[in-house]
N, C-alpha and C positions, 0 to 999 in steps of 0.2 A: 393246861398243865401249869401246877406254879409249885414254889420251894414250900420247905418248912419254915423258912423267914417272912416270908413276904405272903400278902393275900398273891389275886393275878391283879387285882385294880391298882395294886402297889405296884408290881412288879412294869404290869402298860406303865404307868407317870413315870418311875425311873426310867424305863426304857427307851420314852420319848423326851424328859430332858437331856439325857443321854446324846440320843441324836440330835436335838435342837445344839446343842455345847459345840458338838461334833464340829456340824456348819459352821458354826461364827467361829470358830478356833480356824476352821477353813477359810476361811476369807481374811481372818486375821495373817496365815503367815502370806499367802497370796499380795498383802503388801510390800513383801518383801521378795517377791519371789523373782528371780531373774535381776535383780536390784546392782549396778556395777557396785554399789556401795556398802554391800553387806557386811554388817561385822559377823565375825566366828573365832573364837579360839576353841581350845584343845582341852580337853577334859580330863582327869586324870589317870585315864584306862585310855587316852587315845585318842578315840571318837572325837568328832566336831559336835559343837555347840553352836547356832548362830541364835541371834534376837529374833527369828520367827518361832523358833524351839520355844525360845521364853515369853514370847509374848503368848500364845497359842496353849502353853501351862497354864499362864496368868488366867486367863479367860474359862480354863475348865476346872481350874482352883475354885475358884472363884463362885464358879455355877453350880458346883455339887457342894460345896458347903453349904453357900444359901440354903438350897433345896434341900438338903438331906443332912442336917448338921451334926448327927449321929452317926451317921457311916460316915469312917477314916476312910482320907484320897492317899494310895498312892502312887508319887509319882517318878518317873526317870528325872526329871530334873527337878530345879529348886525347890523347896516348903511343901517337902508331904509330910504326913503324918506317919506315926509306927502303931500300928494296932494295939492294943493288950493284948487280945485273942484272934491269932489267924486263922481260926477255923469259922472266925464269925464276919459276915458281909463289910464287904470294904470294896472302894473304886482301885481300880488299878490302872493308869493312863500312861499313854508315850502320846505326847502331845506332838512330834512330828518323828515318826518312823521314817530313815530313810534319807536323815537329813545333807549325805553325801550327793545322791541323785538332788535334792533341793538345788547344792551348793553348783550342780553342776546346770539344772534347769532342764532337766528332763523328765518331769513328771510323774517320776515314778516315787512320790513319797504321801503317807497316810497320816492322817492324826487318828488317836486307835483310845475307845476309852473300853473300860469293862469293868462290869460288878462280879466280883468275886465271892463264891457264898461256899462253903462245907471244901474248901480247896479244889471247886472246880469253877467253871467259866459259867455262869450263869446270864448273863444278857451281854451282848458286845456290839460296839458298832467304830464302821471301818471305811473312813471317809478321804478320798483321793480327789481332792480338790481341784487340783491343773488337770485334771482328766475328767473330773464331772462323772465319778462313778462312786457309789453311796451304798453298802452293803451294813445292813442290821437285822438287829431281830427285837421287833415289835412285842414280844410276848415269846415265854421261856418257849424253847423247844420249836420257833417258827424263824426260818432268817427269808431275808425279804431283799431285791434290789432297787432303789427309788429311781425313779426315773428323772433325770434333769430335765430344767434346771433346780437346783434346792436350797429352798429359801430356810432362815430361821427355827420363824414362827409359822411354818405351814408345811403340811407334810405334801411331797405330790404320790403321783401313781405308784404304785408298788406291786411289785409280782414275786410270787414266791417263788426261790429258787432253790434247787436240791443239787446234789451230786450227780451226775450221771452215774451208768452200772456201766464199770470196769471192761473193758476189754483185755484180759493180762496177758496174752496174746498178742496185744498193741497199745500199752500202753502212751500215753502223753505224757511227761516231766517235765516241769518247769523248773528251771534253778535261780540260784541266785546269782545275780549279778558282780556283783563285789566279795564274796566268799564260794570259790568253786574248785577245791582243788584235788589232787590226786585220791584221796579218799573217794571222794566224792564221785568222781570219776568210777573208781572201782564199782562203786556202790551201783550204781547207774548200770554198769556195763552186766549184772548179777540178775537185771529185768529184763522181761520181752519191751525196749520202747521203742516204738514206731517213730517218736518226734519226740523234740523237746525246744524250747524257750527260756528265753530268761528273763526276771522282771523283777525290781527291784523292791523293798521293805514288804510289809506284810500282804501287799495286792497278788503274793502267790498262794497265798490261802483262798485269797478272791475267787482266782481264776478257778480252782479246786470244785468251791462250794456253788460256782455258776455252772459246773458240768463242762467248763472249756480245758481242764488239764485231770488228772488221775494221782499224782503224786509229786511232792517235792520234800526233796530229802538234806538236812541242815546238820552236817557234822565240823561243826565250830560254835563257838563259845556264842549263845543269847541269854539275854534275860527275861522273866517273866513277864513284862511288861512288852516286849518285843511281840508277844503270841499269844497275850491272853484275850484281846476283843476278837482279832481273828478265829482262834480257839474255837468261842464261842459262837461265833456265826458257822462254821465249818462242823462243828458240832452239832448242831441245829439244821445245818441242811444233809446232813445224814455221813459226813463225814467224822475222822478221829484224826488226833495228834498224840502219836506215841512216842515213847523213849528210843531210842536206839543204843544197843541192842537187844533191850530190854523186852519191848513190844507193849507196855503198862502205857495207861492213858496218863499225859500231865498232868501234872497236879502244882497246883498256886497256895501261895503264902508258906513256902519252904525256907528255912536259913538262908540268908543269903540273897535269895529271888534269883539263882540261878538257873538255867535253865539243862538238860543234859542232854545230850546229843540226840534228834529228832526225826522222824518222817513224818508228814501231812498225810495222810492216806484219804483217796474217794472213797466210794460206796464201793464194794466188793475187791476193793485190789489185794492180792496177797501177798499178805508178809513173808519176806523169804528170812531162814533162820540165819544165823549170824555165818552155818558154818556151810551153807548154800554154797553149789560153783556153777 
């Protein structure tokens, strides 16, 4: 499979500097990680910022210019570009998803890059470094898990991973950690779930598109860069991310890059309608 931009030989080389970027931004904030001495301040929407955010930019700025100095990066933090036309391919990165769980040292944060083509998620990779778990998609339409450890410059083993089929009978939820509240609740309590988890920045898509959870449902404010390389691996292993209450797949490079209130959906889970009891 490949787009109407790219060959697939184009589409493999992005795909795998992508992931090469991914690592080294990984190991980049990994010098920081658990550090008594981290700086962070406050950004103007709130959120933390520390120097592994920016270094960990720095390094996938840097890598997709090089590489592809026609496609505009952009990014959650400093020096992205603005497209002319959002309908035309561009990088879209959070070079550390998560950065709360970082500040706290509990491994639960991603550096997240994705090519974005015709305003949907076309190749993504979703790199969880203090955990050593590496979820991409090698070629449009295939998401893959590497197996550690992961180097650079060298790919290791990889298996394909898909969604499992839905039990809606019993489903699995994973939520969010840091945004879980009465809504959200409600939302939950509208499903058959057998279980649920909670896991923090985009490693709940992860857990979706490995067949280990069924749904996670995000009614508070993200941005596109939050969900777009997830997106695309979850998309690729047979999963969607729709609107809520909408039910419409996401869609990137929107005014704004805001995102609207969400569900991750596996393979077969159904949608209940807004006005479900």
């Amino acid at each position: 499979m490949s787009s109407a931009f790219f060959s697939s030989e184009e589409e493999t080389a992005i795909a795998r500097r992508m992931r090469d970027l991914a690592v080294l931004a990984g190991r980049k904030t990994l010098a920081y990680y658990r550090a008594a001495d981290l700086i962070t301040r406050d950004k103007p929407d709130g959120s933390p910022v520390s120097e592994a955010d920016l270094a960990a930019n720095a390094v996938i700025m840097e890598g997709l210019r090089a590489a592809f100095p026609r496609i505009p990066v952009v990014s959650e933090e400093e020096g992205g570009d603005t497209p002319e036309d959002w309908s035309k391919p561009f990088f879209l990165i959070d070079p550390l998803d998560g950065t709360k769980e970082f500040i706290r040292g509990d491994g639960q944060y991603t550096v997240n890059i994705a090519l974005i083509a015709a305003h949907a998620p076309l190749l993504g990779v979703v790199y969880a470094p203090a955990i050593e778990r590496l979820q991409w998609t090698p070629t449009v339409g295939k998401a893959v898990e590497e197996t550690p450890p992961h180097a650079p410059d060298a790919v290791g083993e990889c298996r394909p991973i898909a969604c499992r089929a839905a039990d809606n009978d019993a489903l699995v939820a994973v939520l969010s950690r840091s945004h879980y509240g009465e809504p959200t609740r409600e939302l939950v309590a509208r499903y058959a779930v057998a279980s649920s988890s909670h896991a923090g920045s985009s490693l709940k898509f992860c857990l979706i598109a490995a067949g280990e959870a069924d749904f996670y449902p995000r009614l508070s404010p993200t941005m596109e860069w939050d969900t777009a390389a997830a997106d695309a691996v979850l998309r690729a292993a047979g999963g969607r991310v729709v609107g809520h209450p909408g039910g419409e797949d996401l869609i990137y490079g929107k005014p704004g890059l805001k995102n609207p209130f969400f569900i991750a959906l596996g393979a077969g889970v159904r949608l209940l309608p807004p006005s479900a009891r």
